[in-house]
C-alpha positions, 0 to 999 in steps of 0.5 A: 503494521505488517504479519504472523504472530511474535513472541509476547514479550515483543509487545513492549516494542509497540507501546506508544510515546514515553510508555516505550519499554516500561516494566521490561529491560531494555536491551532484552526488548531490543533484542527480541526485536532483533531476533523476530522472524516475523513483524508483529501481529496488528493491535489486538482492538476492533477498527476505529474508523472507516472511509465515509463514502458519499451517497450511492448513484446509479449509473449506465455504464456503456456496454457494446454487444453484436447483434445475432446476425452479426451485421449490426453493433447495438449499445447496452448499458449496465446499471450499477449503483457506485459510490465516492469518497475524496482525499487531498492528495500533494501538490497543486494540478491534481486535487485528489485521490478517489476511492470507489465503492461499486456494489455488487460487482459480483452476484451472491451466487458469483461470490459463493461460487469463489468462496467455496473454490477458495477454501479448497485452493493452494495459496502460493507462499511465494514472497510478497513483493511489498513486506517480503513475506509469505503471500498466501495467494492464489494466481486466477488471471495473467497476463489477461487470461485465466489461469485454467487450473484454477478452475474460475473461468467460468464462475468469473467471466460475466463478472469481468467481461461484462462489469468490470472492464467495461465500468472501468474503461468508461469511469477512467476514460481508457477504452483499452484497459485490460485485467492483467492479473487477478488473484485471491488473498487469504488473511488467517491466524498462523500465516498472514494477519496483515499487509503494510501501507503501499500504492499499487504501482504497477497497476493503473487501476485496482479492484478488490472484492468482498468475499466473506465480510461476516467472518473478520474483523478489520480488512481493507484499509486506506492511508490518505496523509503520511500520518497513520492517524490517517487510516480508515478502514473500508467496509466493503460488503461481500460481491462489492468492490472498492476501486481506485487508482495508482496514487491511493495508498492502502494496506490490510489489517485483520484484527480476527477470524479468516479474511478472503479477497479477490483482486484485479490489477488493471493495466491500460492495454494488453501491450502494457500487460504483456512487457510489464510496463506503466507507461501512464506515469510519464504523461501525468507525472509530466502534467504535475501529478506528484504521486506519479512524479514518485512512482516515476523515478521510483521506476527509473531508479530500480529500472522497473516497468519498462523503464531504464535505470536512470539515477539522475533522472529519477533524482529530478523526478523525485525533487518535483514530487518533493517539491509538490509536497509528497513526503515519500519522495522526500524522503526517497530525494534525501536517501540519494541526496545521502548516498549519492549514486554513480556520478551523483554528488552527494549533499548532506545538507540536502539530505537533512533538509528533505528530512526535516521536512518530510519529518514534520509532514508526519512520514515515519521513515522520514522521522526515523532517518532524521533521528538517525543522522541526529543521533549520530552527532556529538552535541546533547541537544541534537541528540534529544532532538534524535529521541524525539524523532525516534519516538514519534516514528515509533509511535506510528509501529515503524518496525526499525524505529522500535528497535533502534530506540530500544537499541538507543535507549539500552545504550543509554541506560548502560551509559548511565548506570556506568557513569553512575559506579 
């Protein structure tokens, strides 16, 4: 799902189902995959499907401005038209996760004006926090200002002071949101093509802005279930935004041409922006919220975001959302429950189990680990059961399970072939 380009030989990796490696060795594809200094490009096809949002709405979102003679405060409002999709989310308190579409957040000339800034920034290759590679972004705010030398104060202010922080802190009911950090993402051939399925979690609210829509194929993407059958892509005209929460999981593909976005990360105050913190996950996670029960203990176990390294505690965080039917936490509870961690017992069982489970809910790290442990046994039926698995992960461009059923399947064949003189 992920980036860059790789060898051609390498596509046998992501065929599908019983196609896996026909007409190619093996062990060579396994070891291509295993040399690859870059995951592979996206499937070379146009996207499938995209979000089906509901009807367009204006809205009057409060603004608060002084008057000349400073003496009196008077209301304005902002006029905007906003869309809506929903989309189940796990457990029973917290019914959805919500994507919105906001139409010109940024003017045409707004949007031209970053454009042209962009073409001729540097863009950090610094690694991305969520794949581990080169970034290809450009820092304009942090730690809620912006950064002077990238010279889009003054093309932006408007657009963030008197927009978006205001529609933001009327929509989430958060009267003290701040942008925290903003920055420009660029999707070109030879560096980054994609960026993998993942919840923002540092951020309560995230913002990213169409730039340049008839120039790419693909682009913004969601994933709504575990399965990636689930992902639609999000058409997002240029100067609009797509708007969500913590609990929505998105990831990029550009299928073709040069994608350009801009994005905000909202954080609830200055104070959570500055210690780099989301303290909203205690309150909800409390309230029954299995995504940010997960993103909870996540934080407790790494020691992230204001939060102490707490094993135990983030084991029961991670059992709630579990529990609820979150199958990342599932599979997060069953890597502890495997490994044990300090005082922590380990439970084998416990770990197959939420496994299993997370497997049939169709997460492909969950299928993966599952066919690891049964692979590993003794019993042929286990190990039928483990290509099983293995293949169904693969089937969802699991990068390690390609190459572990290339792997397993090479084995096999060597097996076989010695068996056979």
């Amino acid at each position: 799902q992920i980036a860059t380009s790789r060898p051609p030989a390498a596509n046998c990796l992501l065929k599908t189902g019983v196609h896996v490696l026909v007409g190619v060795d093996a062990f060579v594809c396994w070891l291509l995959a295993a040399c690859m200094v870059a995951p592979p490009q996206p499937r070379a096809q146009k996207p499938a499907k995209y979000v089906e949002f509901g009807a367009f709405r204006f809205m009057h979102v409060p603004l608060k401005k002084r008057s000349l003679d400073d003496a009196t405060r008077v209301n304005f409002t902002w006029r905007c038209e906003e869309a809506e999709a929903c989309f189940p989310k796990p457990g029973a308190v917290v019914k959805d996760r919500r994507l919105r579409l906001l139409k010109s957040l940024l003017t045409a000339a707004e949007v031209q004006a970053v454009l042209a800034r962009a073409r001729v920034l540097e863009f950090s290759q610094d690694t991305d926090s969520v794949d581990r590679l080169p970034a290809y972004e450009c820092i304009v705010m942090e730690n809620g200002k912006f950064v002077p030398e990238v010279g889009l104060e003054s093309v932006l202010s408007d657009a963030v002071y008197g927009r978006l922080l205001p529609y933001i802190r009327w929509r989430y009911n958060c009267p003290s949101a701040v942008v925290c950090q903003a920055l420009l993402r660029r999707y070109r051939p030879q560096e980054r093509r994609a960026l993998p399925t993942h919840f923002d979690v540092q951020a309560f609210v995230t913002a990213v802005v169409g730039l340049n829509a008839g120039e790419f194929e693909g682009g913004l993407y969601v994933q709504v279930e575990p399965h990636v059958s689930s992902q639609a892509f999000v058409a997002l005209p240029e100067g609009s935004a797509a708007v969500h929460q913590y609990d929505l999981q998105h990831g990029v593909r550009v299928f073709g041409g040069v994608r350009y976005s801009l994005v905000f990360w909202v954080k609830d105050t200055i104070k959570s922006c500055l210690e780099d913190a989301s303290p909203w996950y205690q309150e909800r996670a409390e309230l029954g919220d299995a995504d940010a029960q997960l993103n909870l203990a996540s934080c407790l176990e790494q020691g992230l975001a204001g939060h102490s390294r707490d094993p135990a505690l983030a084991r029961g965080w991670y059992r709630k959302a579990a529990e609820a039917g979150q199958t990342q936490a599932q599979v997060a509870l069953a890597r502890l429950l495997r490994r044990g961690r300090g005082d922590l017992p380990t439970d084998q069982l416990g770990a197959l189990h939420w496994w299993r489970r997370a497997a049939a809910g169709g997460e492909a790290a969950g299928q993966r680990q599952l066919a690891h442990e049964l692979l590993a046994c003794g019993w042929a039926s286990e190990r039928e059961e483990g290509e099983r698995w293995l293949r169904e992960a693969a089937e969802q461009d699991d990068r390690i399970a390609c190459r572990e059923l290339a792997k397993w399947l090479a084995a096999s064949d060597a097996s076989g072939a010695s068996g056979a003189s």
